[in-house]
C-alpha angles and dihedrals in degrees: 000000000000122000096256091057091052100050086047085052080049098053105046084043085061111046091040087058091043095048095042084052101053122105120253103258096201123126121250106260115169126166123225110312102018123107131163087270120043129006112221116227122212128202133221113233134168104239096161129047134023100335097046102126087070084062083075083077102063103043088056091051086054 
C-alpha cells in the first residue's frame, strides 16, 4: 500500500472509532409510567361485562 492509501485507512479508522464512541445526544422523552429507572407495566382486565369478577384480580395486582 502507498502512503496515501494508509493515511486514508487511517482516516476512515478514525472517524468510525470516534463516532461509535460518541454519547446519544437525544432528550429524555418517557410516556406515563416510564423513568430512568423502572418502566411500569400495566394489565388488561375485564372490569366491566360478563367476565367482570376476574377483574378482582387486577385491581388487587395493582
Amino acid at each position: 500500500m502507498s502512503a496515501t492509501r494508509h493515511l486514508a485507512a487511517f482516516a476512515v479508522a478514525f472517524a468510525l472509532v470516534s463516532a461509535s464512541g460518541s454519547t446519544a445526544l437525544a432528550q429524555k422523552n418517557y410516556d406515563t409510567g416510564a423513568t430512568d429507572t423502572e418502566i411500569k407495566i400495566g394489565n388488561i382486565m375485564p372490569y366491566s361485562g360478563a367476565a367482570s369478577a376476574y377483574g378482582v384480580i387486577g385491581k388487587t395486582e395493582d
